[in-house]
N, C-alpha and C positions, 0 to 999 in steps of 0.2 A: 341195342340202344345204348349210349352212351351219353353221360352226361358233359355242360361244358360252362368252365368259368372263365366270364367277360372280363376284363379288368382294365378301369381305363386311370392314366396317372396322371394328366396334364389339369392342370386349372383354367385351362381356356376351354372355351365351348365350340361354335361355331367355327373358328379359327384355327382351331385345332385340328393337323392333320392327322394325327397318331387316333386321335378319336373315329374322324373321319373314315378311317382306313380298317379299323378294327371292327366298325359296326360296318362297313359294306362285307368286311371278311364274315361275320357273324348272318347278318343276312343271307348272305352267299353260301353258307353253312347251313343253314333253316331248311332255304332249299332243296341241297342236298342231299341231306339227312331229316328229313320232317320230324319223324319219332325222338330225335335229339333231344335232352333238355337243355336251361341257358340259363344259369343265377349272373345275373351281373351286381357288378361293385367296382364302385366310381370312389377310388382315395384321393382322386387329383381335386375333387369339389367340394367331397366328405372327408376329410382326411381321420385318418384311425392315430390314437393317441402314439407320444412315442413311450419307449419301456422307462421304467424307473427301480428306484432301489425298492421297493415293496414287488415288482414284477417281478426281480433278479430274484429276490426271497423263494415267492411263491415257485416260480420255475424250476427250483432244487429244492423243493419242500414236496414229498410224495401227496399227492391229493387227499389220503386219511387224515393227514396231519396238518392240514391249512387252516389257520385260523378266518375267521368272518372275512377281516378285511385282506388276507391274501388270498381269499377266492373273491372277491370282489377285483383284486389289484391286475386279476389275470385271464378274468371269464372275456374281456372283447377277445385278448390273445385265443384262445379255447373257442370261440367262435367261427375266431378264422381259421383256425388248424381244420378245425370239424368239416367247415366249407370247403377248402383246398384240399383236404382227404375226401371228399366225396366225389370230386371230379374225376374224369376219367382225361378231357385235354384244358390248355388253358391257353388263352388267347388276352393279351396284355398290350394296350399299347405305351408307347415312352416314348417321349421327347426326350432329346439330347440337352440337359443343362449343365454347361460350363464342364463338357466335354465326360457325362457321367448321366447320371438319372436322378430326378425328381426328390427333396427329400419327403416327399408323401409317400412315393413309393421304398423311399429307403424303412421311411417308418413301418410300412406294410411288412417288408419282408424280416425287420426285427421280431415282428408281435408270432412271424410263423415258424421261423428258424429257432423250435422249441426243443429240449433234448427229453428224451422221453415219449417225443411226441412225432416231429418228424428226422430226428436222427438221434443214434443211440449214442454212447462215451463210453469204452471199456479200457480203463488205465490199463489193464492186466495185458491189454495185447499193444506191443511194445511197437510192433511194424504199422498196424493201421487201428488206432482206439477207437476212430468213428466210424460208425456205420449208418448208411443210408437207410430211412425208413419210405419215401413217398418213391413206389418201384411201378412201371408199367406203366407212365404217364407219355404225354404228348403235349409238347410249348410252342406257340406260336409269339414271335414277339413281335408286332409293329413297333419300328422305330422310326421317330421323325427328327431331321437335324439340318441344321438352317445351311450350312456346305455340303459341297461334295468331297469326296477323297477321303474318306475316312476307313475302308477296308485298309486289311492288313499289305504294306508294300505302298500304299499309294500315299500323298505328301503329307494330310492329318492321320496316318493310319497310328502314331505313336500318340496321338493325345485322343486314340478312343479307347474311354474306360467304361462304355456305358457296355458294347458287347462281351467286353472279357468278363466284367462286373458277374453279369444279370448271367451268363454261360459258368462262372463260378458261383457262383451262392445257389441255385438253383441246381447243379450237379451234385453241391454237397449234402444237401438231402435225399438226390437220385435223380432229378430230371432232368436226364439227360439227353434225349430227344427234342433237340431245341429247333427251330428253323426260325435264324431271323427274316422281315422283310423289311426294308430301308425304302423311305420318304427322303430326297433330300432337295439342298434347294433352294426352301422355305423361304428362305432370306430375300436371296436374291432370284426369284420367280421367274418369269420366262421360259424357253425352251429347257433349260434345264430342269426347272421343277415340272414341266409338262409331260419331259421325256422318264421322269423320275416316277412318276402318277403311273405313267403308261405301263411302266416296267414290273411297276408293286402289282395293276389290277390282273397283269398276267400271269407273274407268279401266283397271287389268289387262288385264280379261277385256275392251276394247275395243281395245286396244294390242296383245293377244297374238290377237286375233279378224283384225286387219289381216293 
């Protein structure tokens, strides 16, 4: 049995394709795996504070030694570490804004890229000081973006920052079992967004059939 965190980052509801696509992959998952669990967390609607100088404090102040208000400054951060280390896969979806992601979801991934927490700092080792702590995971990322051409080689493939992004920060703590799947389209609807839909509910139903 395996547990799995939903994650959705867009602040559209209905209209939202990345939404759309994550919960039919989630259902499609249900499915699959019945015995499965599923905490979802929506930052695109609820969004989670961003860090501050009492956070930066607390996050390099050992937990013995945190006064009242640095454990206050840092327990949402501590919540969601807790939550994202209990998962075993994670499924997130992201809109493409302005050629990157979301800053709800940027703020998300501040409050969990903790050191101590999910990656460690050792000055003393001079070739590699950081070390990965979240090991053994599995990401699913729906992405939605309102063109097409964005893979690597094709005509926007140099203004996409959202996969290198979300493939780096997400490695540096260790997950690196990524598989994206792309929405695109959006914009300009038609056959291409219809062939784009086609293409995601297949990869799904072969990803979730694994």
């Amino acid at each position: 049995m395996a547990h799995l965190l939903h994650i959705d980052s867009s602040p559209r509801d209905e209209r939202s394709q990345s939404r759309r696509f994550t919960r039919e992959f989630v259902e499609s998952w249900k499915q699959s795996h019945p015995a499965d669990t599923i905490t979802y967390r929506d930052v695109g609607r609820n969004p989670v504070p961003h860090i501050t100088e009492s956070w930066i404090a607390a996050a390099y102040t050992p937990p013995a030694q945190r006064t009242l208000d640095l454990q206050d400054a840092i327990h949402i951060s501590d919540q969601l570490v807790d939550e994202l280390l209990a998962a075993d896969i994670y499924v997130i979806g992201v809109p493409m804004y302005n050629y990157s992601i979301p800053s709800m979801l940027k703020a998300y991934i501040d409050q969990i890229v903790r050191i101590g927490r999910t990656f460690e700092f050792d000055p003393e080792n001079a070739e590699n000081p950081y070390k990965p702590l979240v090991l053994g995971k599995k990401m699913f990322i729906i992405t939605a973006r309102g063109a097409s051409g964005y893979a690597i080689g094709e005509r926007y493939g140099a203004l996409n920052y959202q996969d290198p992004y979300l493939r780096t920060v997400f490695g540096f703590i260790g997950i690196t079992d990524i598989t994206f799947v792309p929405i695109e389209n959006d914009e300009s609807g038609g056959t291409g967004l219809a062939e784009s839909i086609a293409n995601a509910r297949t990869q799904i139903a072969q990803l979730v059939g694994r």
